[in-house]
C-alpha positions as CSV (number, residue, x, y, z in Angstrom):
1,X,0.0,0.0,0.0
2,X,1.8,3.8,-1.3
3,X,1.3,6.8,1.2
4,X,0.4,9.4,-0.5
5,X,2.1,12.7,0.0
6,X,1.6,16.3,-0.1
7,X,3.3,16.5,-3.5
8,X,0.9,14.1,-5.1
9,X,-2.4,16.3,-3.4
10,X,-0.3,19.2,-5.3
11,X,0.1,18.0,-8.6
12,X,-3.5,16.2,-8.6
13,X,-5.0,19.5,-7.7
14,X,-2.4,21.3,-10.8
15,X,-4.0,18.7,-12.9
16,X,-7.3,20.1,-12.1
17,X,-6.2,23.5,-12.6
18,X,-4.8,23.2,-15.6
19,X,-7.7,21.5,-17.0
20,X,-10.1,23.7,-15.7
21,X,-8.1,26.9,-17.3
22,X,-7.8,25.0,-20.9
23,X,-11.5,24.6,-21.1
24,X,-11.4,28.3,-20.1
25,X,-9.0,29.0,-22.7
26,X,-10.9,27.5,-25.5
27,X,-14.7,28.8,-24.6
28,X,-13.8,32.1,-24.3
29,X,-11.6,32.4,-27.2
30,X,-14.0,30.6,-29.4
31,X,-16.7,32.9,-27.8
32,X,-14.7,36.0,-28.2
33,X,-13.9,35.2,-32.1
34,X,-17.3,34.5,-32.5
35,X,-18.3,37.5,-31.0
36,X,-15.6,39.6,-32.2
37,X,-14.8,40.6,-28.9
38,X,-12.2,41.7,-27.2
39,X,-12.8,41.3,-24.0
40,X,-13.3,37.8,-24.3
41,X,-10.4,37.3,-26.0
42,X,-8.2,39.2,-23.7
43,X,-9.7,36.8,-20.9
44,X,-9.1,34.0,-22.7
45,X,-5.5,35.1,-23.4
46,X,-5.1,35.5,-19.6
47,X,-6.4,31.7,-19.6
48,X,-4.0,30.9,-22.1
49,X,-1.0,32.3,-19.5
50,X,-1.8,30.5,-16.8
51,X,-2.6,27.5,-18.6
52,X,1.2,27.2,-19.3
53,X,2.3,28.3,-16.0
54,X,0.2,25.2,-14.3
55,X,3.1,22.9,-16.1
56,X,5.9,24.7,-14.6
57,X,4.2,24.8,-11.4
58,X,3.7,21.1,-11.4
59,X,7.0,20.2,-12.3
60,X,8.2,22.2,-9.6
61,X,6.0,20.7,-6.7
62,X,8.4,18.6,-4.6
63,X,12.0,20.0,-6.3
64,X,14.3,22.8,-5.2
65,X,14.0,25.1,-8.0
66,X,15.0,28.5,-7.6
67,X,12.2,30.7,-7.8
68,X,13.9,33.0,-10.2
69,X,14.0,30.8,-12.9
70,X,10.0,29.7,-11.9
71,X,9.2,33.5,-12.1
72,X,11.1,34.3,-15.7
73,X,8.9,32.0,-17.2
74,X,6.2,33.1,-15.6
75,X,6.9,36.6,-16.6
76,X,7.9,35.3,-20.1
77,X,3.9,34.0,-20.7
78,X,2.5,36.7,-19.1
79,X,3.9,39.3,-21.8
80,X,3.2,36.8,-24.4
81,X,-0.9,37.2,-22.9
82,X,0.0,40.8,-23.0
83,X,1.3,40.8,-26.4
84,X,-2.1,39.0,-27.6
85,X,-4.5,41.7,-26.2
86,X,-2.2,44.0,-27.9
87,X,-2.6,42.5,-31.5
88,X,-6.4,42.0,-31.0
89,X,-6.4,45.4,-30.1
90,X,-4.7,46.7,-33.1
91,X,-6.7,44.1,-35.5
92,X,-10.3,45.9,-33.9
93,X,-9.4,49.0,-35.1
94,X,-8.7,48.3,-38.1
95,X,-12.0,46.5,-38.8
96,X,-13.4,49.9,-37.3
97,X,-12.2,51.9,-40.1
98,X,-12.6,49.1,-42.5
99,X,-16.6,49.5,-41.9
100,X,-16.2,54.0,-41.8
């Protein structure tokens, strides 16, 4: 009979997480295209960052990483998110002066 451990409550409950934040990811960026809106989409970007921190986070759970390198990448995804809103941004006005 195993024991389980903290770590393995941590990375079941990451699993969940992660899960959770890709189904997030994918109904509010199909509802946001669908809509054409950017509010959806910029939630669903911020989905889409922590979505890929969740990984990091769950290979880190029971190692001594430093929390510098944990934080880069974190900081790395979130301007990619940032980056997003930014194009969808850019590609909204130019349907607004498309349709003037």
């Amino acid at each position: 009979m195993s024991v389980r451990t903290p770590e393995d409550d941590q990375r079941r409950i990451l699993l969940w997480v992660v899960g959770l934040n890709a189904a997030l990811f994918v109904g509010l960026g199909v509802a946001g295209w669908l809509a054409d809106s950017s509010a959806l989409l910029g939630n669903a970007a911020d989905n889409d960052s922590d979505s890929a921190v969740y990984p990091i986070s769950f290979l880190a759970v029971g190692r001594a990483w430093p929390d510098l390198i944990v934080g880069a990448l974190g900081a790395v995804v979130a301007i990619k998110g940032g980056l997003e809103i930014l194009r969808d941004a850019a590609r909204t006005d130019d349907n607004e002066e498309a349709v003037r």
